[in-house]
C-alpha positions as a LaTeX table, in Angstrom:
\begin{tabular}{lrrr}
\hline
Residue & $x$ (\AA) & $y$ (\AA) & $z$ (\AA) \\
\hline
Unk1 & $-42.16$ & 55.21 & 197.67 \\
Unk2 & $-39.24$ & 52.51 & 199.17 \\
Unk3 & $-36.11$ & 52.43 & 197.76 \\
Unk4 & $-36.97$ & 49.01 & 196.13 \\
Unk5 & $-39.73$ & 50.25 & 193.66 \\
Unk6 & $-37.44$ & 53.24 & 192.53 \\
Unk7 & $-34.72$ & 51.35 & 191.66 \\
Unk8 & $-37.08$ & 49.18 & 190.07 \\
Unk9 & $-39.36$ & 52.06 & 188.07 \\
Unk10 & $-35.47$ & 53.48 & 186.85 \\
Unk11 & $-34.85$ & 49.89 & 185.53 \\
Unk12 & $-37.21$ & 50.18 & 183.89 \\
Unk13 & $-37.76$ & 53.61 & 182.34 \\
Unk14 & $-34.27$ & 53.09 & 181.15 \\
Unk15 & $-35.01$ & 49.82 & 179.29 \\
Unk16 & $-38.30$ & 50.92 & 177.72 \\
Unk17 & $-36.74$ & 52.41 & 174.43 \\
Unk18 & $-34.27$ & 49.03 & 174.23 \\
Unk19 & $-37.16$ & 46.87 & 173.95 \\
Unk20 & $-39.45$ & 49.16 & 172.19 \\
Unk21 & $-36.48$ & 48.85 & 169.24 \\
Unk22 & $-36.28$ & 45.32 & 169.68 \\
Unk23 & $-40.01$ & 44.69 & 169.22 \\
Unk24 & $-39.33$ & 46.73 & 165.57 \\
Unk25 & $-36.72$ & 45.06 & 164.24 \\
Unk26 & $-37.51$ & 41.73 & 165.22 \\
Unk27 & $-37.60$ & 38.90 & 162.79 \\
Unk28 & $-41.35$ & 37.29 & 162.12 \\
Unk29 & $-41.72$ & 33.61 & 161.74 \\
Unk30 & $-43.85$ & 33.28 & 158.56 \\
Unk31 & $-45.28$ & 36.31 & 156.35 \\
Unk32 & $-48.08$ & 36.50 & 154.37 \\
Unk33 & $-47.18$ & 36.33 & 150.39 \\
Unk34 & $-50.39$ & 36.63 & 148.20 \\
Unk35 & $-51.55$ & 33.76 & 146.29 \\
Unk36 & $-48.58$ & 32.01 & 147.73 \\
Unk37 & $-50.35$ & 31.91 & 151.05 \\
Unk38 & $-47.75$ & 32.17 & 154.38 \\
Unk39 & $-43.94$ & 31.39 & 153.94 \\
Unk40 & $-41.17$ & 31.23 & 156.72 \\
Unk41 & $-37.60$ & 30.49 & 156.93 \\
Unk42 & $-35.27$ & 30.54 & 154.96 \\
Unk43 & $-37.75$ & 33.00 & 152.84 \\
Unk44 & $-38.49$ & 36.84 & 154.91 \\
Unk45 & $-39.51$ & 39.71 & 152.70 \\
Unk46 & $-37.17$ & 41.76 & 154.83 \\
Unk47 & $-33.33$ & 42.04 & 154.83 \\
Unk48 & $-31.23$ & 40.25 & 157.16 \\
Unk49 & $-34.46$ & 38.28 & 158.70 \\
Unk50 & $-34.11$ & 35.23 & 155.83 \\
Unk51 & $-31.82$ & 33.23 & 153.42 \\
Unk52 & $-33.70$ & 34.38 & 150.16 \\
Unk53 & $-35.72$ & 37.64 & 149.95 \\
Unk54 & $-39.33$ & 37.90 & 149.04 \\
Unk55 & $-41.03$ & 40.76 & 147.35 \\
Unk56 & $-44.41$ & 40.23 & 147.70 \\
Unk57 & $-45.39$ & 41.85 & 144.73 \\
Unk58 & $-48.79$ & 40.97 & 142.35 \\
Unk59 & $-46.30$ & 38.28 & 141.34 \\
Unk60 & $-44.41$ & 37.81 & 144.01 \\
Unk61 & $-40.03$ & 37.59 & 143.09 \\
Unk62 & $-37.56$ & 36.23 & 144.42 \\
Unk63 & $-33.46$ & 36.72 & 145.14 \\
Unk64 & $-31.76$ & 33.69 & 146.10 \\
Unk65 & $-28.02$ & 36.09 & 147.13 \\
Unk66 & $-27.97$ & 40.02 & 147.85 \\
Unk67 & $-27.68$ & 41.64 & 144.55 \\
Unk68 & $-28.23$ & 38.71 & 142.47 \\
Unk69 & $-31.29$ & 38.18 & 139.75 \\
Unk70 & $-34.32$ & 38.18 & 140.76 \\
Unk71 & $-37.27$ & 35.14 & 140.01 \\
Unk72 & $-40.85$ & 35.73 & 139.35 \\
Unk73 & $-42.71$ & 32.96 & 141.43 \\
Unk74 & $-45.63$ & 31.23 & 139.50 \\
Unk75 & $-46.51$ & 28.71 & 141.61 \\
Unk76 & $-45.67$ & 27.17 & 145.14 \\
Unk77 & $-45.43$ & 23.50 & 144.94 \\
Unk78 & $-44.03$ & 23.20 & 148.46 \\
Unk79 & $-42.44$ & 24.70 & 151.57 \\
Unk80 & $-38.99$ & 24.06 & 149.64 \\
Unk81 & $-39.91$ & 24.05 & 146.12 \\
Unk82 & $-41.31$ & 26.87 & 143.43 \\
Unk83 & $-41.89$ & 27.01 & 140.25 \\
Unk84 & $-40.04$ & 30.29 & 138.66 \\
Unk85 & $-39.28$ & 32.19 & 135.79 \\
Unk86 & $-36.01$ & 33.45 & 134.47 \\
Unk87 & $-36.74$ & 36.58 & 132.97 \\
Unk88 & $-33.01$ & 36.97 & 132.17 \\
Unk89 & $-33.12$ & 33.07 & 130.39 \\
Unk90 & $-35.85$ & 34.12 & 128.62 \\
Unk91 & $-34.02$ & 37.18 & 126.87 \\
Unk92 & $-31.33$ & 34.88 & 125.66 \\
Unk93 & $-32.85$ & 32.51 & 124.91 \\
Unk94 & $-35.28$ & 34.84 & 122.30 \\
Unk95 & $-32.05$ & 36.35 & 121.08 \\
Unk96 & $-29.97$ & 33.19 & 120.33 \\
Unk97 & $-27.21$ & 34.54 & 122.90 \\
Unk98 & $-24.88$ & 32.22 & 124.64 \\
Unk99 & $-24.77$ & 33.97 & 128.00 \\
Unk100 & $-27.95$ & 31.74 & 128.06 \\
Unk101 & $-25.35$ & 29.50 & 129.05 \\
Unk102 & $-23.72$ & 31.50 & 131.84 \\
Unk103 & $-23.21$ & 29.99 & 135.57 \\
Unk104 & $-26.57$ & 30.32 & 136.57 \\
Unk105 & $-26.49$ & 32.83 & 139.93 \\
Unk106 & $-28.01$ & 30.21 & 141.67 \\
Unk107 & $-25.31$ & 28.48 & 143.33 \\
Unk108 & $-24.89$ & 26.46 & 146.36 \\
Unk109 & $-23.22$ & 27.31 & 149.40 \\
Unk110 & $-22.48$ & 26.12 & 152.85 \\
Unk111 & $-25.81$ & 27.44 & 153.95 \\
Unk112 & $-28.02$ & 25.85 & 151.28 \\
Unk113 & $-28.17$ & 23.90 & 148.02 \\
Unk114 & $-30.27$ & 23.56 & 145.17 \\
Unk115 & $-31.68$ & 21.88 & 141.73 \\
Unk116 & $-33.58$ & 22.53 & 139.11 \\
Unk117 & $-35.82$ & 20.24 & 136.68 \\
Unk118 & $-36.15$ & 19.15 & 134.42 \\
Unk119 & $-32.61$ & 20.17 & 133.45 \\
Unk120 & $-30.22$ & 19.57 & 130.70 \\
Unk121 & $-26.68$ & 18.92 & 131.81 \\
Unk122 & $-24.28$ & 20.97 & 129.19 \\
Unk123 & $-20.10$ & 21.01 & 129.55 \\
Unk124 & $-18.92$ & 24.32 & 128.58 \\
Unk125 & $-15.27$ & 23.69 & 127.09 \\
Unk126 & $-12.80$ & 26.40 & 126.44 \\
Unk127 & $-11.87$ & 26.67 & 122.84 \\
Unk128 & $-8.54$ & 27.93 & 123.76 \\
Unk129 & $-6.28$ & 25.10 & 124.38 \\
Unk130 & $-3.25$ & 23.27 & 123.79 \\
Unk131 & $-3.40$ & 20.91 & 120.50 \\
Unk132 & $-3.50$ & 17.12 & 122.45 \\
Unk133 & $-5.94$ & 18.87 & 125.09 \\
Unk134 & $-8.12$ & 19.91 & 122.68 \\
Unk135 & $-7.91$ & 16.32 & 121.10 \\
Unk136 & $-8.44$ & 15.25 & 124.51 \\
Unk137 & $-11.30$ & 16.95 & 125.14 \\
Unk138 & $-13.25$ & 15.74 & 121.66 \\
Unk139 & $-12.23$ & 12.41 & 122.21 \\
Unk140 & $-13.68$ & 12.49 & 125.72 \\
Unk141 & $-17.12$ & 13.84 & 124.34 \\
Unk142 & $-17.29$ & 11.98 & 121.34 \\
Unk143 & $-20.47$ & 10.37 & 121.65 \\
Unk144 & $-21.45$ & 13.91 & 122.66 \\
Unk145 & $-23.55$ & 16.55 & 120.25 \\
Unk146 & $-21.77$ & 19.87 & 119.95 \\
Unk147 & $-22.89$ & 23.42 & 119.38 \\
Unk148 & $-19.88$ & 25.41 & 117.97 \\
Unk149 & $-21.20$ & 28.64 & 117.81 \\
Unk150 & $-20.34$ & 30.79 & 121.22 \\
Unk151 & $-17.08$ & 32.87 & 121.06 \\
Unk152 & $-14.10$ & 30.90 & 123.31 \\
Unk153 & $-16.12$ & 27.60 & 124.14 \\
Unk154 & $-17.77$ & 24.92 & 123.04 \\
Unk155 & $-20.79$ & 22.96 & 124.46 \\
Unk156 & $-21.06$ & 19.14 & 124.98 \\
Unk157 & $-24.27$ & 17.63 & 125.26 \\
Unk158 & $-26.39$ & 14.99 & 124.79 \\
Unk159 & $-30.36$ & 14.81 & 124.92 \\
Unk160 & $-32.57$ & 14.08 & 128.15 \\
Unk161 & $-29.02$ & 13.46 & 130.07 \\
Unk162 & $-28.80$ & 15.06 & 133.32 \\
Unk163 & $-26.02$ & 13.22 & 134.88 \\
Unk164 & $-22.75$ & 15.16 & 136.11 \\
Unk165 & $-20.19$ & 12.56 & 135.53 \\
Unk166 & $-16.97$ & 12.32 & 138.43 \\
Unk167 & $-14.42$ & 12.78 & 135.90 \\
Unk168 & $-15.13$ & 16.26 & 134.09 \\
Unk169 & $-12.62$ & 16.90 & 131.48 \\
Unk170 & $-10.10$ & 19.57 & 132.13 \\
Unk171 & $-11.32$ & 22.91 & 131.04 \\
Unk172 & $-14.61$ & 22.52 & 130.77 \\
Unk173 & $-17.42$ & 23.78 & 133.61 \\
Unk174 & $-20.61$ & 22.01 & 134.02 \\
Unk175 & $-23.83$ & 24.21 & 133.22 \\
Unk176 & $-27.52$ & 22.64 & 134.25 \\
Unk177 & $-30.22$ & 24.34 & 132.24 \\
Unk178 & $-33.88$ & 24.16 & 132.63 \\
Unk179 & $-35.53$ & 22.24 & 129.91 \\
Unk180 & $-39.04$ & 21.99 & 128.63 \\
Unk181 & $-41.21$ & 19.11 & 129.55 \\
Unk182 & $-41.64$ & 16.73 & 127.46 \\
Unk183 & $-38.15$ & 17.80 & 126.17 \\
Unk184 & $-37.83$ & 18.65 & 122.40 \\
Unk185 & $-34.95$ & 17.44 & 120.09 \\
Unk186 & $-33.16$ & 19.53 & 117.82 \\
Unk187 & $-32.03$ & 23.12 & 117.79 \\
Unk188 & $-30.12$ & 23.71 & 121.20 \\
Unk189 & $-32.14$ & 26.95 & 122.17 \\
Unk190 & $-35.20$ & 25.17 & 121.60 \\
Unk191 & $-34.62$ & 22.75 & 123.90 \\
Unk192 & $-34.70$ & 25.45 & 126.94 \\
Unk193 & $-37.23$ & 26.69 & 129.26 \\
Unk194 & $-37.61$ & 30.42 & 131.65 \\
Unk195 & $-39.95$ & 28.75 & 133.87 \\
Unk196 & $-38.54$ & 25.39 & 135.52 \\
Unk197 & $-39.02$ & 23.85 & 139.16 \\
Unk198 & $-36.38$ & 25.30 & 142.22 \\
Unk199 & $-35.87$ & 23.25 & 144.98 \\
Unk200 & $-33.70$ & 24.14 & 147.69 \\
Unk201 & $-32.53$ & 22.63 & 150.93 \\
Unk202 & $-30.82$ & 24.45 & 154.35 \\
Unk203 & $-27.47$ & 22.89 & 155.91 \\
Unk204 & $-27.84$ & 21.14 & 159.52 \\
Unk205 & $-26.20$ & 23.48 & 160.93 \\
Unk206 & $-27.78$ & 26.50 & 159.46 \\
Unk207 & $-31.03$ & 25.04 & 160.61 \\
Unk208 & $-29.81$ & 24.64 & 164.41 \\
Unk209 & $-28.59$ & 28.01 & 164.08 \\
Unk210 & $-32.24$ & 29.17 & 163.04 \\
Unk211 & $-33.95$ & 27.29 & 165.96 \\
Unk212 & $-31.64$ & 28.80 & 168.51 \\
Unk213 & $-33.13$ & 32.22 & 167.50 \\
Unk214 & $-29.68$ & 33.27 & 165.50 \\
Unk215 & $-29.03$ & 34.33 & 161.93 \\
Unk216 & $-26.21$ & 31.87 & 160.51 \\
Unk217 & $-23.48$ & 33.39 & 158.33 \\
Unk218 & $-20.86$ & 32.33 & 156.25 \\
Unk219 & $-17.08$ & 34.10 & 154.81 \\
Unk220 & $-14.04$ & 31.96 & 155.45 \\
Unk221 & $-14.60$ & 29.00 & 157.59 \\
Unk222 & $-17.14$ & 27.12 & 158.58 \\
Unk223 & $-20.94$ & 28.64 & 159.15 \\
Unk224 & $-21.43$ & 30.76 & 161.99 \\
Unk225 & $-24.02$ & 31.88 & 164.41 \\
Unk226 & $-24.60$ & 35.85 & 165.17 \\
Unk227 & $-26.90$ & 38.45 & 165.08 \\
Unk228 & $-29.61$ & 39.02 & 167.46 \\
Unk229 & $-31.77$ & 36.80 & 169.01 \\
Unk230 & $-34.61$ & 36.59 & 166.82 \\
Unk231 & $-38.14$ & 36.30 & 168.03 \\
Unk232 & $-40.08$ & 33.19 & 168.23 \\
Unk233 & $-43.54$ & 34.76 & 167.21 \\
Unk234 & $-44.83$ & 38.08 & 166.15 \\
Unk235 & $-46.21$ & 39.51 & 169.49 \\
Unk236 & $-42.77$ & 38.55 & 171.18 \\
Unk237 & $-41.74$ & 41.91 & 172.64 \\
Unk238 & $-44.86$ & 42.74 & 173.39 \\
Unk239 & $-45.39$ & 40.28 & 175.65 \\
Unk240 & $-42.15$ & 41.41 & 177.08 \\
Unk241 & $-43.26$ & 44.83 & 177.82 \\
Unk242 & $-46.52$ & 43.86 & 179.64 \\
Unk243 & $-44.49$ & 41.63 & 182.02 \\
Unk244 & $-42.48$ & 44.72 & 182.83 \\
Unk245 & $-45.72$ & 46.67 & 182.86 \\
Unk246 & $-47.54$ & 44.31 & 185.15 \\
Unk247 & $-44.66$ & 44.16 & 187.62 \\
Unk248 & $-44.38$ & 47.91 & 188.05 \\
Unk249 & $-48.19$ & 48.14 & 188.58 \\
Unk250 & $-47.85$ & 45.02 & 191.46 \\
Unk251 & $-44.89$ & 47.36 & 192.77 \\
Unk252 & $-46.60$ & 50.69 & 192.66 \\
Unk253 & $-49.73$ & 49.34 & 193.90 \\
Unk254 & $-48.17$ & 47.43 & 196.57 \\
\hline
\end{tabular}
């Protein structure tokens, strides 16, 4: 055998188990999800390979952050856009509790935003204030209704309003709720539903990250791109190995 093809066959031999690993833990491009039919980016059903996890379960759930609630999935109405249910809201909700009213733990980010509807817009006002800010505060939301009965706040409403005004009045956080449609007047806790409509939608630049084969990020700064290359389509690495494969045959044969 020349020199040539053992150098070559030694290459080789001691890059099989490096691409045998990468053709494991390589990311697919869409997965198969039950009744929901394929999904891809930014949804994987494994760790580290998407934005938002998947369980493909009988009903499939969902988990928009690591270690955050998770979201039955009821319907798919498109590539961005479920309809899900709150199991958590619904709890509440049944027990009159005002952590109904809790920042929901779907939150934007750098990476990716979202909305629900229908949705109710609420102001969440801390009860524990200066006199004249407290003043302040009622005479801001006067032609507001008012539900007085959580422990250190009070929430400003008014019905089928779902606009977030520029000028939020000090103190207070805005809280969008899911709502039932056609929307029902009366008793606040009435007016809510589990099951509303997600939409979500990925940053520029997490998308250019994706297409270059990278997993974007994001701590302190602006988002980044790292990880490892991620493959363009299932039988990636496989294709890989027979090209090695065929050129050590041509070699040996040769």
């Amino acid at each position: 055998m020349n020199p040539i093809a053992s150098c070559f066959i030694f290459f080789f031999l001691s890059h099989l188990v490096f691409f045998m690993n990468f053709a494991e833990c390589e990311c697919q491009n869409s997965f198969d999800c039950g009744y929901l039919g394929s999904l891809k980016f930014p949804l994987s059903d494994q760790p580290r390979c998407g934005l938002f996890l998947v369980n493909c379960t009988s009903i499939p759930i969902i988990q928009f952050s690591p270690g955050g609630l998770w979201y039955s999935i009821t319907q798919k109405i498109s590539a961005n856009k479920f309809k899900v249910v709150d199991g958590s809201l619904n709890f509440y909700m049944g027990n009159r509790n005002c952590l109904a009213f809790r920042n929901t733990s779907i939150r934007d980010s750098p990476l990716s935003s979202f909305s629900i509807s229908p949705n109710l817009t609420i102001f969440r006002c801390s009860n524990f204030l200066h006199p004249d800010d407290r003043e302040k505060i009622r005479d801001y939301f006067k032609n507001y209704r008012n539900y007085t009965h959580c422990d250190g706040y009070t929430l400003y409403y008014r019905d089928q309003d779902n606009n977030v005004p520029a000028d939020i009045a000090e103190k207070c956080s805005v809280v969008q709720m899911p709502v039932k449609h056609p929307p029902e007047s009366g008793d606040l806790f009435q007016q809510f539903s589990p099951e509303f409509d997600l939409e979500w939608n990925i940053s520029s630049d997490c998308l250019s990250c994706h297409s270059r084969g990278r997993q974007c990020v994001v701590s302190k700064g602006p988002i980044r791109c790292e990880g490892i290359i991620l493959a363009r389509s299932s039988n990636f690495s496989v294709r890989l190995l027979m090209n090695y494969s065929l050129c050590l045959i041509l070699i040996l044969v040769c």
